[in-house]
C-alpha positions in Angstrom: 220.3 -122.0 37.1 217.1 -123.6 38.9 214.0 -123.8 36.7 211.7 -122.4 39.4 214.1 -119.5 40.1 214.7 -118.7 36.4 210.7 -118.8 36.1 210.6 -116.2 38.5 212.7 -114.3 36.7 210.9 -114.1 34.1 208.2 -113.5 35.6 207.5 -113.5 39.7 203.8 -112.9 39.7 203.2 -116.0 38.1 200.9 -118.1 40.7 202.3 -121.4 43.0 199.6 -122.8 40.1 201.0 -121.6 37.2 204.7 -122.5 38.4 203.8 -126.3 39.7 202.2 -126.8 35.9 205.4 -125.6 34.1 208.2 -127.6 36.5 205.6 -130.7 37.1 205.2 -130.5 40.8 203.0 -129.2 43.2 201.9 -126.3 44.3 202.6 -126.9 47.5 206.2 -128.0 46.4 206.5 -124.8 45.0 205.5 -122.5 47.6 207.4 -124.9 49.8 211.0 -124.0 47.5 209.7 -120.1 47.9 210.0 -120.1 51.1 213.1 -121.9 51.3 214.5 -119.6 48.8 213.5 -116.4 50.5 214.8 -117.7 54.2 218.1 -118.8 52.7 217.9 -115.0 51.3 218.5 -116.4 47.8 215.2 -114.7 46.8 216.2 -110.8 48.0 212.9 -109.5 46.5 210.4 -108.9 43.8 209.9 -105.8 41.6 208.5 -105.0 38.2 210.0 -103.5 35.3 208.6 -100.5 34.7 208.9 -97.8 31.4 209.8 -94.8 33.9 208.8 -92.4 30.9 205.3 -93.3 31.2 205.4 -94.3 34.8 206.8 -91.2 36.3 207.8 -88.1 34.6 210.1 -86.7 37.8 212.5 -89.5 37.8 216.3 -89.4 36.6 219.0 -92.6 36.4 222.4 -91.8 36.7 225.2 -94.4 36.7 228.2 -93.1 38.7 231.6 -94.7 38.4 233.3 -94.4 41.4 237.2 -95.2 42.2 238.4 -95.7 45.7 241.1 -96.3 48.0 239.8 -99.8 49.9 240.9 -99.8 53.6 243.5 -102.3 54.8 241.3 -105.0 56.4 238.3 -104.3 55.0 238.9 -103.7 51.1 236.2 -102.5 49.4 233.3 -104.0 51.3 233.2 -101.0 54.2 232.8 -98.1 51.4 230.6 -100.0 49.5 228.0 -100.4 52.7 228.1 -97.2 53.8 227.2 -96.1 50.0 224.6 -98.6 49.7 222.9 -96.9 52.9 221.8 -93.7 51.2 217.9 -93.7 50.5 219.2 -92.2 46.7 221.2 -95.5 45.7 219.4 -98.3 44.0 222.5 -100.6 43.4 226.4 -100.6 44.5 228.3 -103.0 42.4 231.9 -103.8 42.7 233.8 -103.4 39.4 236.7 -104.2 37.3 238.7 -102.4 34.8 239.0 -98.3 35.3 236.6 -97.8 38.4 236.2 -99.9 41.4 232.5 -99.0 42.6 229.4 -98.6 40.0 226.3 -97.1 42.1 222.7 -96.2 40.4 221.1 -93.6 42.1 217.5 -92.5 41.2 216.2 -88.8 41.6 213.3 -86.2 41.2 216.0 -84.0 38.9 219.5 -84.0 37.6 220.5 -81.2 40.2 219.2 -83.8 43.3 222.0 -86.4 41.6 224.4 -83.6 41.0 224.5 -82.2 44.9 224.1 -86.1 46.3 227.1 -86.5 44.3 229.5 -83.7 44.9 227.9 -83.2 48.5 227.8 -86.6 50.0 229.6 -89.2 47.6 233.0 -87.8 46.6 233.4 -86.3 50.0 233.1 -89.6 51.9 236.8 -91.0 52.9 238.2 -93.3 50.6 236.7 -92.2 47.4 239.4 -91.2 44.9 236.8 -89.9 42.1 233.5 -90.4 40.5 232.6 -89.8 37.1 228.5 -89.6 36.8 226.3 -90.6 33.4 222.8 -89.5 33.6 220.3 -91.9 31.8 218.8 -90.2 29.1 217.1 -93.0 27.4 215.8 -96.5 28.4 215.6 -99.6 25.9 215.8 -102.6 27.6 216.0 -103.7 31.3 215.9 -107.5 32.2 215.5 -108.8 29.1 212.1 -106.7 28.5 212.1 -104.4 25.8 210.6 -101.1 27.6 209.0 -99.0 24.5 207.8 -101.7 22.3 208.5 -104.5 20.9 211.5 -105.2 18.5 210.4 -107.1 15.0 212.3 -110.0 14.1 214.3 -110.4 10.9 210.8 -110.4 9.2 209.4 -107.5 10.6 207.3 -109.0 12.7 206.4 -107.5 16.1 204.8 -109.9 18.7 201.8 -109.2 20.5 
């Protein structure tokens, strides 16, 4: 993987400064391979990770697992779009194993997720079945522990 794009990874408000320092180029080198990046659409976006518990109180995760018949021509690429159009989705992923589709939605309640599911989802053409796991509990997202901190084999929390 690119050093500059696994920096941002790590972290993408890190300044054109910050990044030049830790790759030994310039700024302007840097905000030059940004660009570059995000016109070649290899950089889709930016977001934070947040601890939704603290953050927002009226949220709810569910992971739906959702098989399908793909269409001739198309597979599953035409299904997948029109899922991926619903304000409610956050991800559509194309699977192996016992499902084809996985799609995260996010919602004010667990009812919201329920109706979007049994009213919209499993009734579009093409999908066989879904089978929907609400998110009870976050732990880690990205690589960033969300409540705190886990010690090391010491017992040791970092700061």
């Amino acid at each position: 993987m690119d050093s500059l794009i696994k920096l941002l990874k790590g972290n993408a408000r890190l300044s054109d400064e910050q990044l030049a320092v830790m790759l030994g180029i310039t700024p302007e080198e840097v905000a030059a391979r940004i660009a570059d990046y995000e016109k070649k659409g290899v950089i889709k976006g930016y977001n934070a990770i947040i601890n939704d518990e603290l953050a927002d109180k009226d949220s709810v995760t569910a992971f739906i697992e959702v098989k399908v018949k793909p269409k001739k021509e198309f597979g599953f690429d035409e299904l997948a779009r029109k899922i991926m159009e619903f304000d409610e989705v956050d991800s559509v992923t194309l699977m192996s194993g016992s499902f084809d589709l996985a799609v995260t939605l996010r919602g004010t309640n667990y009812k919201e997720i329920a109706l979007f599911v049994a009213q919209r989802l499993s009734s579009m053409e093409g999908v066989i079945s879904t089978s929907t796991h609400f998110v009870l509990k976050q732990y880690k997202e990205q690589g960033f522990f969300i409540e705190k901190e886990a010690a090391d084999e010491r017992g040791f929390v970092s700061p």
